[in-house]
Structure formats: C-alpha cells, structure tokens
Backbone atoms as SQL, in Angstrom:
CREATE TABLE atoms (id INTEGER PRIMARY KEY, chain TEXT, resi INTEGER, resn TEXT, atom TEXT, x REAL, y REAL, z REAL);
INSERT INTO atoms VALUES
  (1, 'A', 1, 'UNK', 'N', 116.936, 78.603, 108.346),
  (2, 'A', 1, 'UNK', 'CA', 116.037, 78.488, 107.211),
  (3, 'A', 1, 'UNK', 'C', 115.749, 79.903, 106.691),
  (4, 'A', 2, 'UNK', 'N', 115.549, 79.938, 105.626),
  (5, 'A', 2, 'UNK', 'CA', 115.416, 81.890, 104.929),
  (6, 'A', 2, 'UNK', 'C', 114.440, 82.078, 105.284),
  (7, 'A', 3, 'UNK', 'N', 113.973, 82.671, 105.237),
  (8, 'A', 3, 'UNK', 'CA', 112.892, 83.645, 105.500),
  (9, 'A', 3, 'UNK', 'C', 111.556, 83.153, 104.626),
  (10, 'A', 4, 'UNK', 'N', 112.072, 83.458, 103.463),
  (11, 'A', 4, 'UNK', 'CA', 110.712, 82.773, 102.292),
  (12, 'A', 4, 'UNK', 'C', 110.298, 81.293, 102.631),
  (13, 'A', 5, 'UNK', 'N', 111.097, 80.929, 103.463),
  (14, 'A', 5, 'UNK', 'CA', 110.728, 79.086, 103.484),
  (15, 'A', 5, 'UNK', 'C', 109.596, 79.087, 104.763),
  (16, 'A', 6, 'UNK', 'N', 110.368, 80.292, 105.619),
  (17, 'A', 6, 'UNK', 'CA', 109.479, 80.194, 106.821),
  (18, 'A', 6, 'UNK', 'C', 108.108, 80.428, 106.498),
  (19, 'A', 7, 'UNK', 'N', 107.881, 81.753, 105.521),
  (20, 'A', 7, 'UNK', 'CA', 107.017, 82.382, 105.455),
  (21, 'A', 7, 'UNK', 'C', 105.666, 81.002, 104.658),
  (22, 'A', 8, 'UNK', 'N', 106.715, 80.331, 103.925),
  (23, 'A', 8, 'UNK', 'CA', 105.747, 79.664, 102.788),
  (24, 'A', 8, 'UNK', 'C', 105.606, 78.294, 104.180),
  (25, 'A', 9, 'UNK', 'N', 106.185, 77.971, 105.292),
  (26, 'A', 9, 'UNK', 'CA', 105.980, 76.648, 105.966),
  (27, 'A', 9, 'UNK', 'C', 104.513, 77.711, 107.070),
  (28, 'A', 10, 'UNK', 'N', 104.397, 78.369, 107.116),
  (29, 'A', 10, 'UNK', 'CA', 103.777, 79.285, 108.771),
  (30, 'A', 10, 'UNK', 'C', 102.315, 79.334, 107.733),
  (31, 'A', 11, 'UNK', 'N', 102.452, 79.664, 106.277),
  (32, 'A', 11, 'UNK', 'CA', 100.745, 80.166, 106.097),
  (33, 'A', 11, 'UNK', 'C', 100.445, 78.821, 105.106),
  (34, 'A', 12, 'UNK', 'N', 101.179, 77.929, 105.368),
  (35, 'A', 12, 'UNK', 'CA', 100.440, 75.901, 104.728),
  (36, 'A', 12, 'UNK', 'C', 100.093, 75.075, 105.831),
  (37, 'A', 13, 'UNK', 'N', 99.769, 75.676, 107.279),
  (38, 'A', 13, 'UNK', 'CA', 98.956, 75.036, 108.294),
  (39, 'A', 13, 'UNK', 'C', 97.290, 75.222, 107.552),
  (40, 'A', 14, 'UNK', 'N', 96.554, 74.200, 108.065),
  (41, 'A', 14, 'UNK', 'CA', 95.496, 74.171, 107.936),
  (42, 'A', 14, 'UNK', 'C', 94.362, 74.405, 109.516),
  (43, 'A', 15, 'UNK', 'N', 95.043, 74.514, 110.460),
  (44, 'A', 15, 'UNK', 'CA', 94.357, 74.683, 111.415),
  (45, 'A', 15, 'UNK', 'C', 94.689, 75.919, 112.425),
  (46, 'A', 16, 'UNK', 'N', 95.901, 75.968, 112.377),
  (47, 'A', 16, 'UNK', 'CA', 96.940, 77.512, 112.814),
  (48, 'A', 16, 'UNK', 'C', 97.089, 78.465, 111.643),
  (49, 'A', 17, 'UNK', 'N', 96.560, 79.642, 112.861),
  (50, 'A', 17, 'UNK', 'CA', 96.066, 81.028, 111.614),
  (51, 'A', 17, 'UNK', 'C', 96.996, 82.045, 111.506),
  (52, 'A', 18, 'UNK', 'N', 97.647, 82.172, 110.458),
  (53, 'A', 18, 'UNK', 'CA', 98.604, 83.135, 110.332),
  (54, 'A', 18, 'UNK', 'C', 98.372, 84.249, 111.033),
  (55, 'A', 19, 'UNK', 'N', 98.709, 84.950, 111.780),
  (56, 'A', 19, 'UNK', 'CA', 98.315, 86.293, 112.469),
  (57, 'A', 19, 'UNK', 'C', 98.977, 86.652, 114.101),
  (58, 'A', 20, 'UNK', 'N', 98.901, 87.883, 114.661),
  (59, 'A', 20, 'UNK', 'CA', 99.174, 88.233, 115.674),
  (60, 'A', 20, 'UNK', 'C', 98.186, 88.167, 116.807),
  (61, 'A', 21, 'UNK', 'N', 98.878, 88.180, 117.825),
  (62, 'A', 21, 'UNK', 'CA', 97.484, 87.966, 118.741),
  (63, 'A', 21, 'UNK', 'C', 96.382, 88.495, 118.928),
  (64, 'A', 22, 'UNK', 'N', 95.203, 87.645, 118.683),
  (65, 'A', 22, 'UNK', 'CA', 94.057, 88.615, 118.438),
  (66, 'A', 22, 'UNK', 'C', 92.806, 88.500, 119.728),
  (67, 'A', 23, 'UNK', 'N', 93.826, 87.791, 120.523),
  (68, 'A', 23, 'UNK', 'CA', 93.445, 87.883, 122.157),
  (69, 'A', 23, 'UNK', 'C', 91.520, 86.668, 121.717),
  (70, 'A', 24, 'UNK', 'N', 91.893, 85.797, 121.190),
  (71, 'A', 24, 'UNK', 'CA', 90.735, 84.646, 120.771),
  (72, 'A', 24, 'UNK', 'C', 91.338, 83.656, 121.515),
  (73, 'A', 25, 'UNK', 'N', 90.202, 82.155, 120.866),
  (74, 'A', 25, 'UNK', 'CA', 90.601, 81.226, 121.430),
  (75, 'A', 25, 'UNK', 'C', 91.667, 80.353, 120.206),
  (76, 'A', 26, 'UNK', 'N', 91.264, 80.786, 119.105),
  (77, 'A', 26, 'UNK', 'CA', 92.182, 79.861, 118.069),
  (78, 'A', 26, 'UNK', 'C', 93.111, 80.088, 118.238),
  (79, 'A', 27, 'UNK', 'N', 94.102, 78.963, 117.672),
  (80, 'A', 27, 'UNK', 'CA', 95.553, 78.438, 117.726),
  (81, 'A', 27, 'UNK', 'C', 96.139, 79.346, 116.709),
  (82, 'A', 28, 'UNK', 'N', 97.033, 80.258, 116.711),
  (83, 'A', 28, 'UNK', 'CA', 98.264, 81.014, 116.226),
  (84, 'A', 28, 'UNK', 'C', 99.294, 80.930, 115.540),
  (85, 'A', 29, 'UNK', 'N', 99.583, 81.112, 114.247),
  (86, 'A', 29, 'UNK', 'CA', 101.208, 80.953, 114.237),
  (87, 'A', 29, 'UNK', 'C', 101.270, 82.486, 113.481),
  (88, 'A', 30, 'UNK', 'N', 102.815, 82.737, 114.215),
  (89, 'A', 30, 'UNK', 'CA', 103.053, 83.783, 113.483),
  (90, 'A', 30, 'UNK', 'C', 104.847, 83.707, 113.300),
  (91, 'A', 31, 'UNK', 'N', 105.381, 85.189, 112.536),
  (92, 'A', 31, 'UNK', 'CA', 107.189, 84.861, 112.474),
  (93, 'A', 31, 'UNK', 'C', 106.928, 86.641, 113.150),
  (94, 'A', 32, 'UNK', 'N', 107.811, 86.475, 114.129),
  (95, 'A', 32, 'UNK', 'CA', 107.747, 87.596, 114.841),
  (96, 'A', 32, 'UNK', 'C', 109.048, 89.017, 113.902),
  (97, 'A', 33, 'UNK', 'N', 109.722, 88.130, 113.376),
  (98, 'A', 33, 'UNK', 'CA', 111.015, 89.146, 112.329),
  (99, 'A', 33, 'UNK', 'C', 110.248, 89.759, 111.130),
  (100, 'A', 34, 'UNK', 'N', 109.021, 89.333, 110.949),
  (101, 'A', 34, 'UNK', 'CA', 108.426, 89.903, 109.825),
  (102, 'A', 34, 'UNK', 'C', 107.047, 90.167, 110.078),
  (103, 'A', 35, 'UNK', 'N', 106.460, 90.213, 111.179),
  (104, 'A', 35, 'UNK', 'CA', 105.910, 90.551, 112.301),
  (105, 'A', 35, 'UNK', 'C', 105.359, 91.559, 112.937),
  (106, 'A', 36, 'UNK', 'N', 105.741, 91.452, 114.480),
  (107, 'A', 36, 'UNK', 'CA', 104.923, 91.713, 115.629),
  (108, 'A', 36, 'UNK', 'C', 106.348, 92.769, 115.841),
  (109, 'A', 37, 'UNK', 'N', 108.027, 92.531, 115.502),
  (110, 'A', 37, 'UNK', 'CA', 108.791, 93.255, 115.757),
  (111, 'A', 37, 'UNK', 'C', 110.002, 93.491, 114.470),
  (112, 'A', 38, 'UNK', 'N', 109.184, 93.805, 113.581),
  (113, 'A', 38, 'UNK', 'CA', 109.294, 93.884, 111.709),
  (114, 'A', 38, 'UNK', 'C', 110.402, 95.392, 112.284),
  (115, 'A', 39, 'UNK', 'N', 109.374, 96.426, 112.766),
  (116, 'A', 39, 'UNK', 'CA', 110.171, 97.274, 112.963),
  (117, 'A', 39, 'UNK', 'C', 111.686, 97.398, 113.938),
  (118, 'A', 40, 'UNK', 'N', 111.904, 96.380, 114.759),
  (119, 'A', 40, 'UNK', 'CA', 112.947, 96.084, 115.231),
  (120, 'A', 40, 'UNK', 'C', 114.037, 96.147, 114.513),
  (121, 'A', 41, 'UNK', 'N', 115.097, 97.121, 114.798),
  (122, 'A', 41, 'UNK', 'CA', 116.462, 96.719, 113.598),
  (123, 'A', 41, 'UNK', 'C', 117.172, 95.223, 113.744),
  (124, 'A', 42, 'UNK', 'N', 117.614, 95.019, 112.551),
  (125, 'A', 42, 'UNK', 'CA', 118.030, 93.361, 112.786),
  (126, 'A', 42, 'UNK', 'C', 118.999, 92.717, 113.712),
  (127, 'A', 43, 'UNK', 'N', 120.023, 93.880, 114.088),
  (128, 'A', 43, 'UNK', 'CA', 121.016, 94.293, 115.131),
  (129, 'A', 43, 'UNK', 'C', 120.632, 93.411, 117.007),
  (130, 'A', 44, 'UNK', 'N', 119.269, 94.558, 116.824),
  (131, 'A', 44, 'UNK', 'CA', 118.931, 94.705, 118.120),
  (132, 'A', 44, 'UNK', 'C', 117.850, 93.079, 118.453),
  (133, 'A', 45, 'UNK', 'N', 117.215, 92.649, 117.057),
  (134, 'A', 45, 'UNK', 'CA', 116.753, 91.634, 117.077),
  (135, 'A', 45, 'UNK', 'C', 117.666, 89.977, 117.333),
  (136, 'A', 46, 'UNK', 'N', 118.305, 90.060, 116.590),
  (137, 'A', 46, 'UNK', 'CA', 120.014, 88.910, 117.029),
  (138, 'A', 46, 'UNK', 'C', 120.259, 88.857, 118.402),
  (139, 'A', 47, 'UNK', 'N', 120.546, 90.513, 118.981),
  (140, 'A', 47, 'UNK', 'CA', 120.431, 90.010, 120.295),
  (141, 'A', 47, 'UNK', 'C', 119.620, 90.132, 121.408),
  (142, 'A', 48, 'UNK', 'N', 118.324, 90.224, 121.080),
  (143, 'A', 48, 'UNK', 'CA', 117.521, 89.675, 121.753),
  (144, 'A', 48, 'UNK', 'C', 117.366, 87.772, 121.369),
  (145, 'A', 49, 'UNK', 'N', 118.265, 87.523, 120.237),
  (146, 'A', 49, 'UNK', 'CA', 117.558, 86.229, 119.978),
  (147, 'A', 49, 'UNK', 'C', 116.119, 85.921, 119.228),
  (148, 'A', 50, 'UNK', 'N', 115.621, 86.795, 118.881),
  (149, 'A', 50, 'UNK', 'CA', 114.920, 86.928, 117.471),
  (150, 'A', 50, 'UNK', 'C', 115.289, 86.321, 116.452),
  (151, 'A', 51, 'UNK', 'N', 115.813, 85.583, 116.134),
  (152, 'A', 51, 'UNK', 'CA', 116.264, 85.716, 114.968),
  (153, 'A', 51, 'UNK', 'C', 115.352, 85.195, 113.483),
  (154, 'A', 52, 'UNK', 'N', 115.339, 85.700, 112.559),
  (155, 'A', 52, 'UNK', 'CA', 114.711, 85.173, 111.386),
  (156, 'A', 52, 'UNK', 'C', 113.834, 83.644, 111.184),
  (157, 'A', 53, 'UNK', 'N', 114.252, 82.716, 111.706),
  (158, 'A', 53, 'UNK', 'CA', 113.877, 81.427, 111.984),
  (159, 'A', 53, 'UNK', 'C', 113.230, 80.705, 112.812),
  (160, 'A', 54, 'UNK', 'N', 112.579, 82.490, 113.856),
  (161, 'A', 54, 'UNK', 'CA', 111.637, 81.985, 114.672),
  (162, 'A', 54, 'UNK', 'C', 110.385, 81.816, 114.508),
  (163, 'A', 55, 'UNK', 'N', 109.618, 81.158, 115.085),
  (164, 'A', 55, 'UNK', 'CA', 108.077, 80.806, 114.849),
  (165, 'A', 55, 'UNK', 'C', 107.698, 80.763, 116.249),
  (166, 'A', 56, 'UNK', 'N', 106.816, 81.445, 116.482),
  (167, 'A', 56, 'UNK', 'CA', 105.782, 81.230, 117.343),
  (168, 'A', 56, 'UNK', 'C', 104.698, 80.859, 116.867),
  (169, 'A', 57, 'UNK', 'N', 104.086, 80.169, 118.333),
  (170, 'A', 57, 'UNK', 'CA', 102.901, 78.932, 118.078),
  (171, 'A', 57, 'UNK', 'C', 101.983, 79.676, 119.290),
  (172, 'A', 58, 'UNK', 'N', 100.872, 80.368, 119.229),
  (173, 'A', 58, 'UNK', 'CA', 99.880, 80.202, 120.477),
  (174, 'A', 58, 'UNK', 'C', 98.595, 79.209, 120.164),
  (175, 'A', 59, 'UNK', 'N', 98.846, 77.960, 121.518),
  (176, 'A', 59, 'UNK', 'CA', 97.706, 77.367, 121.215),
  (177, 'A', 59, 'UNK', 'C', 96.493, 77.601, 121.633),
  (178, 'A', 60, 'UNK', 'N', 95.520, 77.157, 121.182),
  (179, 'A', 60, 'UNK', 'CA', 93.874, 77.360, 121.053),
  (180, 'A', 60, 'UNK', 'C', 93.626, 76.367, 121.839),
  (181, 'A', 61, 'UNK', 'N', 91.459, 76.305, 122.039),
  (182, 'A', 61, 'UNK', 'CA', 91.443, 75.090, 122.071),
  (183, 'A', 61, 'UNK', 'C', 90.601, 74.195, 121.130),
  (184, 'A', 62, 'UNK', 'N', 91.527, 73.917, 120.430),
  (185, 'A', 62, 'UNK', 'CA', 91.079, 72.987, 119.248),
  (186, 'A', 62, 'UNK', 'C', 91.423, 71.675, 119.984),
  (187, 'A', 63, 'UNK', 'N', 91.297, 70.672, 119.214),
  (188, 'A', 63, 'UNK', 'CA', 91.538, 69.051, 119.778),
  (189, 'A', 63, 'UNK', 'C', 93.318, 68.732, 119.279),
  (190, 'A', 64, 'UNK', 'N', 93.555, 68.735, 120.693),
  (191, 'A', 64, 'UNK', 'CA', 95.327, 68.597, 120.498),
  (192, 'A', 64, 'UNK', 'C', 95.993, 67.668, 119.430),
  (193, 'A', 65, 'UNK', 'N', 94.946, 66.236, 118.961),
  (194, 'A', 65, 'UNK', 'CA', 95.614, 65.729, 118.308),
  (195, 'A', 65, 'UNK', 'C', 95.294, 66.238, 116.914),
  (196, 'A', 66, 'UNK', 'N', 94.109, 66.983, 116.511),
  (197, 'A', 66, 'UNK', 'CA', 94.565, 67.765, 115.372),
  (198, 'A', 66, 'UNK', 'C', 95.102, 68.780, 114.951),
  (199, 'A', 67, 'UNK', 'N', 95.222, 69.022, 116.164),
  (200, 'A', 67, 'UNK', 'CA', 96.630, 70.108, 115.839),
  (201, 'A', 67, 'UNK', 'C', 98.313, 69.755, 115.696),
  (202, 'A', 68, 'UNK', 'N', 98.615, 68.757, 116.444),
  (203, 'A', 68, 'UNK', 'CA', 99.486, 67.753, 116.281),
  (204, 'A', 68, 'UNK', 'C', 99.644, 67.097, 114.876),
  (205, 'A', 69, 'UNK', 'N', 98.691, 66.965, 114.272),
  (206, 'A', 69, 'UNK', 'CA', 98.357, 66.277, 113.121),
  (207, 'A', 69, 'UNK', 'C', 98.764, 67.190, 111.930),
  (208, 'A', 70, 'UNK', 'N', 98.504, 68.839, 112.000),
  (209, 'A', 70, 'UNK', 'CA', 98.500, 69.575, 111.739),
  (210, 'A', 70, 'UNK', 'C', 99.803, 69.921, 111.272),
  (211, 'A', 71, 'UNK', 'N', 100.477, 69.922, 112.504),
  (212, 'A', 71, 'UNK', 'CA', 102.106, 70.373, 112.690),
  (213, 'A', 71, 'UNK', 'C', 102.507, 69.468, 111.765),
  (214, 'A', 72, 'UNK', 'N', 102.571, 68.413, 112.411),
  (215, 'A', 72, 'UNK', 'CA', 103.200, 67.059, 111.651),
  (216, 'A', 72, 'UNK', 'C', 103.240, 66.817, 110.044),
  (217, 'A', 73, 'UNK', 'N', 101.980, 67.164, 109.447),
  (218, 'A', 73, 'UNK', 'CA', 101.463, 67.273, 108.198),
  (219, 'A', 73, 'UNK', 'C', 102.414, 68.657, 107.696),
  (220, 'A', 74, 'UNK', 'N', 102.421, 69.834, 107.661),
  (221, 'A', 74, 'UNK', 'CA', 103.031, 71.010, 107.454),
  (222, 'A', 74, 'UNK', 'C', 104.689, 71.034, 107.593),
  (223, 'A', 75, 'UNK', 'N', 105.002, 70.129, 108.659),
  (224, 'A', 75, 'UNK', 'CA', 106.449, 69.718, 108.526),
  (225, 'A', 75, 'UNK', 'C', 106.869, 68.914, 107.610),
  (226, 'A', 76, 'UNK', 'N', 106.075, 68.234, 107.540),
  (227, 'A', 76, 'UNK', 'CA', 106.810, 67.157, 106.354),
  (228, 'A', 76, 'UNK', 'C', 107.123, 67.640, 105.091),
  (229, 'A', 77, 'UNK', 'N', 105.911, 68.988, 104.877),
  (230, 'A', 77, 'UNK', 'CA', 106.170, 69.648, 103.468),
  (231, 'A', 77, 'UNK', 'C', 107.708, 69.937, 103.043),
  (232, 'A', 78, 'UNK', 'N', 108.328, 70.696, 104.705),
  (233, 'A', 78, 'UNK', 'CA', 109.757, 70.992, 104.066),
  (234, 'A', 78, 'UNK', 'C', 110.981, 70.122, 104.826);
C-alpha cells in the first residue's frame, strides 16, 4: 500500500493516537518509515523488514471491544 494511503488509514482511527511512544496508557498507532526510523536509509530499512507498509499498534487500556470496533470501522474505509 503507498505510503499516502497508510498515512491517510493510521490518522482516521478514532480511538488510536497517531504518535510515538509516549510511555502512557493510551492505545498507539504509528508508521515507523515515516516515523520513529524516518532517518533510517530505505536500504537498511528493507532489510531490517521495515518496510513502508508497516503499522504499528501499541495497545492501551481502553475497552477491547472498542478498540476492535475501531480497527474494524477504519479498515473498511480502505
């Protein structure tokens, strides 16, 4: 998936907060290629397996099924 799709699917959650870890209890999403390891060359990112299309999720504790609900809802967008 490009990049812009990720970017526009990661900040249309309504309950997962765009951002890096901010060592809280809320639930997380972030894209680590544009990111937490932006400065990584793209080279060295491939093979670590980085690649562009990743998403990380840290969960919180919110109530699992609205966060589930959450996901579910935000996926369907694309």
């Amino acid at each position: 998936m490009p990049t812009d799709k990720i970017l526009k699917l990661i900040s249309s959650f309504q309950l997962f907060t765009l951002a890096e870890s901010l060592g809280g209890v809320e639930s997380l999403v972030s894209h680590p290629a544009t990111m937490t390891h932006a400065i990584v060359p793209e080279e060295e990112r491939k093979r670590l397996k980085l690649t562009d299309g990743l998403v990380r999720f840290s969960i919180g504790i919110e109530d699992p099924a609205d966060l589930i609900e959450d996901l579910k809802a935000t996926l369907e967008v694309i």
